[in-house]
C-alpha positions as CSV (number, residue, x, y, z in Angstrom):
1,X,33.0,49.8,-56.8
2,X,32.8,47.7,-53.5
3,X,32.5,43.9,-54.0
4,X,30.4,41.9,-51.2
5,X,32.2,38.9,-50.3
6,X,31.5,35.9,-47.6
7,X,33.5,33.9,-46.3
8,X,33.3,29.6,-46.0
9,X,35.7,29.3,-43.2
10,X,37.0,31.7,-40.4
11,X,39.9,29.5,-38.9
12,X,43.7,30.7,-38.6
13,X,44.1,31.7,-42.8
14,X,40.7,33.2,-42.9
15,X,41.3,35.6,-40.2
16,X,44.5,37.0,-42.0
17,X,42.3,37.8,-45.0
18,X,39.1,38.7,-43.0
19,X,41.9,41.7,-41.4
20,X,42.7,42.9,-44.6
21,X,39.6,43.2,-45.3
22,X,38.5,45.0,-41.9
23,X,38.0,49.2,-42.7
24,X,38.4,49.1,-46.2
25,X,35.9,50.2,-49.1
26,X,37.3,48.0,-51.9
27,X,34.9,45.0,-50.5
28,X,32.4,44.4,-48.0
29,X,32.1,41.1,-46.0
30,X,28.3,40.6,-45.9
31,X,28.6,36.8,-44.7
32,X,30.8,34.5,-42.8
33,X,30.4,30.8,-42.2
34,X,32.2,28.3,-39.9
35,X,31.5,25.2,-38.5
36,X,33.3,26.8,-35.1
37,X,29.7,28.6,-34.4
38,X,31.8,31.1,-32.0
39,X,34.5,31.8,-34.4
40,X,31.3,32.3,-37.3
41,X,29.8,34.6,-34.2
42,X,33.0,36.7,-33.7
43,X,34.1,37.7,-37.6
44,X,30.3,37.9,-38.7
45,X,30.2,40.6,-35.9
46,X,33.6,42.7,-36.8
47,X,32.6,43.4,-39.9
48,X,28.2,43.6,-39.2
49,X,27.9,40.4,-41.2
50,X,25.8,37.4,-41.2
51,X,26.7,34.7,-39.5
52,X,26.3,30.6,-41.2
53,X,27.4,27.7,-39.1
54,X,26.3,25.6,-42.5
55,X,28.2,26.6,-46.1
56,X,24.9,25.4,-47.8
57,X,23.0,27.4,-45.7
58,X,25.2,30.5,-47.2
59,X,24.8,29.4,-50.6
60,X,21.2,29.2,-50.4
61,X,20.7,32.7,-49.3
62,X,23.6,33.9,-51.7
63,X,23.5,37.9,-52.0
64,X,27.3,38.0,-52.7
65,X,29.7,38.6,-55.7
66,X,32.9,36.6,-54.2
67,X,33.6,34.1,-51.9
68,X,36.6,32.7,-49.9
69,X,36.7,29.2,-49.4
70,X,39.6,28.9,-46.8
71,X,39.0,25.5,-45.3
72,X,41.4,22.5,-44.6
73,X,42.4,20.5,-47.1
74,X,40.2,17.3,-45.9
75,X,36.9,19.7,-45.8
76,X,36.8,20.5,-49.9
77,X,33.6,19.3,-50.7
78,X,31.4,21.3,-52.9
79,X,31.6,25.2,-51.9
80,X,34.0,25.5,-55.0
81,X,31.6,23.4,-57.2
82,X,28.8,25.5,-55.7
83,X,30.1,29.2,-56.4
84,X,30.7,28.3,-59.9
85,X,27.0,26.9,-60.4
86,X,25.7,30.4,-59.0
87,X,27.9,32.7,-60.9
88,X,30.0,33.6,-57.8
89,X,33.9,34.3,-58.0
90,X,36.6,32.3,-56.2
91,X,39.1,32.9,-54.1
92,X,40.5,29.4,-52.8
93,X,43.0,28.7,-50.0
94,X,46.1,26.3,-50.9
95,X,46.1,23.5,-51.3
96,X,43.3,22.7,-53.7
97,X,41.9,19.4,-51.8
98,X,43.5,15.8,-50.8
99,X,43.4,14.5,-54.3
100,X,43.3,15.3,-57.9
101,X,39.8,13.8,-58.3
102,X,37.6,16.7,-56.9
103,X,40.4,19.8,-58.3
104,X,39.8,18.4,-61.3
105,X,36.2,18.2,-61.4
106,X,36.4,22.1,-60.2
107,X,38.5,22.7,-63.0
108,X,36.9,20.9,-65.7
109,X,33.5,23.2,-64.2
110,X,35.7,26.5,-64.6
111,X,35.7,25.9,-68.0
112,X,32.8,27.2,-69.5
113,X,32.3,29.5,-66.0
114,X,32.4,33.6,-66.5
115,X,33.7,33.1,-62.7
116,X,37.5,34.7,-61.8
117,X,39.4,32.9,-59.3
118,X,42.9,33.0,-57.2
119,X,44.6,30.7,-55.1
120,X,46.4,31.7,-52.1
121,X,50.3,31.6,-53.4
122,X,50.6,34.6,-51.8
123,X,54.1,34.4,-52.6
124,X,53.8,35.6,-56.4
125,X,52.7,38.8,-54.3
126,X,55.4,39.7,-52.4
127,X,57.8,42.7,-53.3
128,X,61.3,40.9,-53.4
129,X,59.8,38.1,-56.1
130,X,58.6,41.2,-58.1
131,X,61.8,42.3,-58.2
132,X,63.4,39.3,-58.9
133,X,61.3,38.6,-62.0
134,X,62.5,42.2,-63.1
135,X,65.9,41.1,-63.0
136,X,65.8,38.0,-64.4
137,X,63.6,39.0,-67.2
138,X,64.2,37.1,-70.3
139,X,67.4,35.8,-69.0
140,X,67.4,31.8,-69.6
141,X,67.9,29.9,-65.8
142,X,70.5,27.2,-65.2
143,X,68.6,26.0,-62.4
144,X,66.1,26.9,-59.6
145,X,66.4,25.3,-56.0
146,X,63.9,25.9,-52.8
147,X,63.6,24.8,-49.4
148,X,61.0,25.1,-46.3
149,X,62.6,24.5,-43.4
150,X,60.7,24.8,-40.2
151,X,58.8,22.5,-37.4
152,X,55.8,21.4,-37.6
153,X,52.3,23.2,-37.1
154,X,49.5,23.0,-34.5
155,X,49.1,21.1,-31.1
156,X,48.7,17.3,-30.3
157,X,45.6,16.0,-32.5
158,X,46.2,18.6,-35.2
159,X,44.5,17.8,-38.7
160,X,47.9,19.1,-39.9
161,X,49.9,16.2,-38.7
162,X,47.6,13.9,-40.2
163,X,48.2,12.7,-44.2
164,X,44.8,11.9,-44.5
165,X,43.7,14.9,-43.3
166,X,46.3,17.7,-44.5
167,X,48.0,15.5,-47.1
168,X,51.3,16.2,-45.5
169,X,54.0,19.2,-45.3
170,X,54.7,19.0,-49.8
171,X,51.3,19.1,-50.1
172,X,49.8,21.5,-47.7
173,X,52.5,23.8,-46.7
174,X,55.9,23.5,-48.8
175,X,53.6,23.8,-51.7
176,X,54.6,27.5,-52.1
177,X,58.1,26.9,-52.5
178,X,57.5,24.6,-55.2
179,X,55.1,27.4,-56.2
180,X,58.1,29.7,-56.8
181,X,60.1,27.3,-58.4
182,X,56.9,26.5,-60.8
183,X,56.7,30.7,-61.1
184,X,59.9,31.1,-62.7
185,X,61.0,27.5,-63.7
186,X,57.5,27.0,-65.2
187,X,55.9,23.8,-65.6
188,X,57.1,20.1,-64.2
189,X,56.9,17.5,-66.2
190,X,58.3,14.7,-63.7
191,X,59.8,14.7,-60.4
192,X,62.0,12.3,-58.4
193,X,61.6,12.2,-54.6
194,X,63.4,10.7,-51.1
195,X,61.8,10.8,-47.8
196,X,61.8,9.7,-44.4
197,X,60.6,10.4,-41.2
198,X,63.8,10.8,-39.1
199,X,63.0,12.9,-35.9
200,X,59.2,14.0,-35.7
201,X,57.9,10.4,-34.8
202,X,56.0,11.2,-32.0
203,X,54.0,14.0,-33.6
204,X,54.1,13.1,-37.5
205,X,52.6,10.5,-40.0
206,X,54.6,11.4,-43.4
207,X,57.6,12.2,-43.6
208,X,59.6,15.2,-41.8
209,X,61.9,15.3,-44.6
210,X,61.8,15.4,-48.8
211,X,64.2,15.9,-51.3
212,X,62.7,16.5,-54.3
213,X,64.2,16.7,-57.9
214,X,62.1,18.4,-60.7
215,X,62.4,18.4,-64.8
216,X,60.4,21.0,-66.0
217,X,59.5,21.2,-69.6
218,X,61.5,23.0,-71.0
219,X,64.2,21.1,-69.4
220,X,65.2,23.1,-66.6
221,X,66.5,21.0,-63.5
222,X,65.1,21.9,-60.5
223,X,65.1,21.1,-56.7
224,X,63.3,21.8,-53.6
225,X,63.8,20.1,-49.9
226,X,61.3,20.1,-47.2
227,X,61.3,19.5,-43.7
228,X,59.0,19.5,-40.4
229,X,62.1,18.7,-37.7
230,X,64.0,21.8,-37.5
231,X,64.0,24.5,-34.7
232,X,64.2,27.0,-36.6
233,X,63.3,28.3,-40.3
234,X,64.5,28.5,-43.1
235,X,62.2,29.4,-46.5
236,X,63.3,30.6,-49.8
237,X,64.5,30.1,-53.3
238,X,67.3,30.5,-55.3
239,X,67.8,31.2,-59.0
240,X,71.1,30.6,-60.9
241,X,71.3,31.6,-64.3
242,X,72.7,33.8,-67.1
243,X,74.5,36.7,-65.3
244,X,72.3,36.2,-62.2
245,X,72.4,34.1,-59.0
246,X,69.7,35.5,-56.8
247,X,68.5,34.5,-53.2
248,X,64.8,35.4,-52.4
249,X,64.2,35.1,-48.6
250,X,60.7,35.1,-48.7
251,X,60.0,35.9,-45.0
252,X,61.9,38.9,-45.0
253,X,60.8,39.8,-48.5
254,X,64.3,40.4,-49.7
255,X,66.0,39.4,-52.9
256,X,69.8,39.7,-53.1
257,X,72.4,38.5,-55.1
258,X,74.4,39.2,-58.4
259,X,73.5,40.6,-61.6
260,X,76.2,40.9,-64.2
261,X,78.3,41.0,-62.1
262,X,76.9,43.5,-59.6
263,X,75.9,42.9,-56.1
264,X,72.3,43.8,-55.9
265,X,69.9,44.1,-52.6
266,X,66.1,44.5,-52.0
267,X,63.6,44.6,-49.4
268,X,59.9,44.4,-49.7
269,X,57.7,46.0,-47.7
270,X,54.4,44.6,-48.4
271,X,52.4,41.9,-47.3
272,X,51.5,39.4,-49.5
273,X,48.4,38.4,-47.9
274,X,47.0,41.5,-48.3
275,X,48.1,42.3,-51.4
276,X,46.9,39.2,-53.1
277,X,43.3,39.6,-51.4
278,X,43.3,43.6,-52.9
279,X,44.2,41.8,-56.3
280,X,41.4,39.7,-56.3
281,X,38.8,42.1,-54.8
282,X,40.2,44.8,-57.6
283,X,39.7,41.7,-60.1
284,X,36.4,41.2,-59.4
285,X,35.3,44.7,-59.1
286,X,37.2,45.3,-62.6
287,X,36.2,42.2,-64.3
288,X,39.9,41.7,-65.1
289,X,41.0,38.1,-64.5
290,X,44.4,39.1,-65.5
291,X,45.1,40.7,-62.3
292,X,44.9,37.6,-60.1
293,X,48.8,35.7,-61.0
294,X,47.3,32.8,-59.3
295,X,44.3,31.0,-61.4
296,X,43.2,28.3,-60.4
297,X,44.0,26.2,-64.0
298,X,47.5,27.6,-62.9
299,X,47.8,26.4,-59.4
300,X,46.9,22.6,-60.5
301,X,50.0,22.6,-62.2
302,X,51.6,22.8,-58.6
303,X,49.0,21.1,-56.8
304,X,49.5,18.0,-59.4
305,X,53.2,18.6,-58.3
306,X,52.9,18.4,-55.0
307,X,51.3,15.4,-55.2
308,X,53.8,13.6,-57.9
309,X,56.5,14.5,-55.4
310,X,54.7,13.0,-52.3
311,X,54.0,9.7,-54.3
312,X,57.1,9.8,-55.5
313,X,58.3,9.3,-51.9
314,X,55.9,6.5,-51.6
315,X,57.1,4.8,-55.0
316,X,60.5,5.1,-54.2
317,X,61.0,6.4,-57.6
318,X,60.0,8.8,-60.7
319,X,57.0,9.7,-61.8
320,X,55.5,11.9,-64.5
321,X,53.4,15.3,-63.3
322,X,49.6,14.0,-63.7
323,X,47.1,16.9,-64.5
């Protein structure tokens, strides 16, 4: 079965998914939107699509199973609300919005909505993180500890470097570390937080750097530090437990470490990107929700984190998880 799909966005994310999507027969994008009229133009052509400079515009003509809203976080303002109303399943680019008031009114919606849905942790997909669930299995964690490390995104004028328009690095783009850590940690009940901004003054409004401390629910301790002022990168996660302390480098896709004692090493080869997009597309065309690791009643539980930890920052102290 091939799935028709359109597309509310076709910026720098959308493209990556819009690739994926180019040749095969497992979907077929019959509708692609931007507010960028030439960038609408360009993707609606590649893949003999209609083009929408208007989301409503798209909505109103419908003809479509799925849609992929992958817009900034600042431009949430109904397409989510709007699939669920017509029936249409979700695909939703991280993170969820600016603030917990419009997620949760998209979630609260879901509820009594036949609709699937993913978020983009594409993450969850990759090989190496496969693996590493394998191994850890039902082993019981000591502790699980994250970092992205990197510089910060775009040109001068930027939404990115903006807080009120990309919420900041936690929020927008370290949110897939604490993804992981929420993956196999599970939950977060409250967090602790330290910022500052040290050495990205002249192109930054939050801060370049967080160190954030995490109790989960079960109890598990948990950290993950952030940071917009380095030149170079550095993303990953590590997980310390019962016979296992394991390093996932997730931009290499490769998990190494030791298992009982054993030194173990893998390397991915896949893409998650594209495997998370075939996941959802094979979700949809199956009716099988359970193939999508990335709900969206799943991913508030790290959007809500991301934000705890970034008012945290502001508070200068703890706060609890709000969902």
């Amino acid at each position: 079965m091939t799935v028709d799909v359109a597309f509310v966005g076709a910026g720098g994310i959308a493209s990556k998914h819009l690739k994926h999507l180019t040749g095969t027969d497992r979907a077929n994008v019959v509708a692609v939107c931007d507010i960028d009229e030439s960038a609408a133009d360009e993707w609606a052509a590649t893949h003999d699509a209609d083009a929408y400079y208007d989301w409503e515009a798209l909505f109103d003509v419908g003809g479509f199973e799925a849609v992929f809203v992958c817009v900034p976080p600042f431009a949430h303002e109904g397409q989510e609300l709007r699939a669920i109303e017509e029936g249409v399943h979700l695909f939703v680019e991280k993170p969820l919005a600016l603030g917990r008031e419009y997620a949760r009114e998209v979630e609260t919606a879901l509820r009594d909505a036949d609709v699937i849905t993913q978020v983009g942790h594409h993450f969850r997909y990759l090989e190496c993180v496969e693996h590493a669930r394998d191994l850890v299995a039902d082993r019981t964690l000591a502790t699980v500890y994250g970092q992205w490390v990197g510089g910060v995104p775009g040109t001068e004028g930027h939404w990115w470097r903006r807080r009120e328009r990309s919420g900041g690095q936690v929020v927008e783009q370290s949110t897939h570390v604490f993804d992981l850590v929420r993956y196999f940690g599970g939950d977060v009940a409250r967090v602790a937080a330290e910022g500052d901004l040290r050495v990205r003054e002249d192109a930054l409004d939050f801060p370049d750097a967080v160190a954030a401390t995490l109790h989960h629910e079960d109890g598990l301790p948990s950290q993950v530090t952030t940071s917009s002022a380095s030149p170079s990168g550095d993303v990953g996660v590590t997980l310390v437990g019962d016979g296992v302390h394991l390093d996932l480098r997730v931009h290499e896709n490769v998990c190494e470490g030791v298992v009982d004692g054993e030194d173990v090493r893998f390397e991915g080869e896949n893409d998650g990107h594209h495997t998370e997009v075939g996941a959802f597309v094979d979700a949809v065309a199956a009716g099988d929700a359970s193939l999508c690791r990335s709900p969206y009643t799943d991913a508030m539980g790290t959007f809500a984190t991301t934000l705890a930890v970034t008012e945290a920052v502001d508070a200068d102290g703890k706060l609890e998880v709000e969902r």
